[in-house]
C-alpha positions as CSV (number, residue, x, y, z in Angstrom):
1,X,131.1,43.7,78.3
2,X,133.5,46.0,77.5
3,X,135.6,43.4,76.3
4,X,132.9,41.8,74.2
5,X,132.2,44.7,72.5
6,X,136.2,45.8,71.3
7,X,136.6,42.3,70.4
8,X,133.7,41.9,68.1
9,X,134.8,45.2,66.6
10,X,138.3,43.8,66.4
11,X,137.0,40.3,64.7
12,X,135.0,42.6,62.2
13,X,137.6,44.6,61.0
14,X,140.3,41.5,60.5
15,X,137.1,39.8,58.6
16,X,137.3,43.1,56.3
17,X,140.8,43.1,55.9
18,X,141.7,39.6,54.7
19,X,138.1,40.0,53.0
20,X,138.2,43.0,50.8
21,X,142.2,43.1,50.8
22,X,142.1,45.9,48.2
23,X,139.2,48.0,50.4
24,X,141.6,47.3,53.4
25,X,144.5,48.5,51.9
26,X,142.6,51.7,50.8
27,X,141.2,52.8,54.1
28,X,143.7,51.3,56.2
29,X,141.7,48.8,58.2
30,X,144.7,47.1,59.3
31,X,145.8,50.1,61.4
32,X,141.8,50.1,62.6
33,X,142.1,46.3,63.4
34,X,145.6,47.0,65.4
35,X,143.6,49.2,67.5
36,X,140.4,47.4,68.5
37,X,142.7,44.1,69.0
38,X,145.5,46.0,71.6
39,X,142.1,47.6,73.5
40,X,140.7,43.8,73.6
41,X,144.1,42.6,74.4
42,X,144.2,45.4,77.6
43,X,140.2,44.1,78.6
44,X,142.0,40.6,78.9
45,X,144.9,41.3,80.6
46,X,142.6,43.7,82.7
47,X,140.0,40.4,83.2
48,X,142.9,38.6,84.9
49,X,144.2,41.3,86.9
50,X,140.8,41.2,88.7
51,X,140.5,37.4,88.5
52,X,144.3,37.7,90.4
53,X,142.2,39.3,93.1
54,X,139.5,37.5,93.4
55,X,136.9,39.2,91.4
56,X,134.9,37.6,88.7
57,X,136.5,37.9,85.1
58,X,133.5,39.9,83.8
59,X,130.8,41.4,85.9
60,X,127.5,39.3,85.1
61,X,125.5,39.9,88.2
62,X,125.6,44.2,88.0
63,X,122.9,45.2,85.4
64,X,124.5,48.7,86.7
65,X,128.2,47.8,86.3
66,X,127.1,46.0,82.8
67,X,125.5,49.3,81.8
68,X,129.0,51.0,82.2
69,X,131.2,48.7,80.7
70,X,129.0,48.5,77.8
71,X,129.2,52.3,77.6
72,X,132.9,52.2,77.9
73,X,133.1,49.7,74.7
74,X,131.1,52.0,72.7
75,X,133.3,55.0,74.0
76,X,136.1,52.6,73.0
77,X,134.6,51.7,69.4
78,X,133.5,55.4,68.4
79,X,137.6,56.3,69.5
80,X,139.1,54.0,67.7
81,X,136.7,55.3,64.4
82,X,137.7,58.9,64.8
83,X,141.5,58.4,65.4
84,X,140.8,56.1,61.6
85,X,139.4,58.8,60.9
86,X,142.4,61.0,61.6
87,X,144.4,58.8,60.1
88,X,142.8,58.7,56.7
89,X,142.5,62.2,56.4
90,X,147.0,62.9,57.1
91,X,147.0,59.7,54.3
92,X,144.7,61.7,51.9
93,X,146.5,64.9,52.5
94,X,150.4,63.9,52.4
95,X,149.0,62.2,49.2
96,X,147.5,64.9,47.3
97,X,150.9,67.5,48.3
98,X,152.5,64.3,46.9
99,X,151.0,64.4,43.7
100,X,151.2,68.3,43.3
């Protein structure tokens, strides 16, 4: 789930950026797209790590365990916004003592 829920975010935000290529330049999607792609990349890699030990690739059966791991995505997703966050607010300001 978990998985599911970083790459949706990560298909999103490359739909935005080769989209709205001027709106993604702006706000810096790209480095918002990097982010949810390496956390979906690490889900993967984390989905055949358990899959090397004989565990399903993604817990189906677990309402419980499903609960979590969608938990963890949104954890993941609302992260990833505030460190964009972050980042656009250093852009804004190293711009504006640019400028003065």
């Amino acid at each position: 789930m978990t998985l599911i829920i970083t790459a949706i975010a990560a298909i999103i935000c490359v739909a935005i950026r080769f989209l709205k290529p001027e709106f993604a330049q702006q706000y810096h999607i790209g480095a918002l797209a990097l982010m949810y792609a390496g956390a979906a990349l690490m889900w993967c890699v984390d989905g055949f790590a358990c899959l090397a030990e004989g565990e399903p690739f993604v817990e189906l059966a677990d309402t419980a365990a499903m609960a979590d791991d969608a938990l963890l995505g949104l954890c993941v997703v609302v992260l990833g916004l505030v460190i964009w966050g972050i980042i656009l607010l250093v852009k804004k300001n190293s711009r504006a003592k640019a400028a003065a």
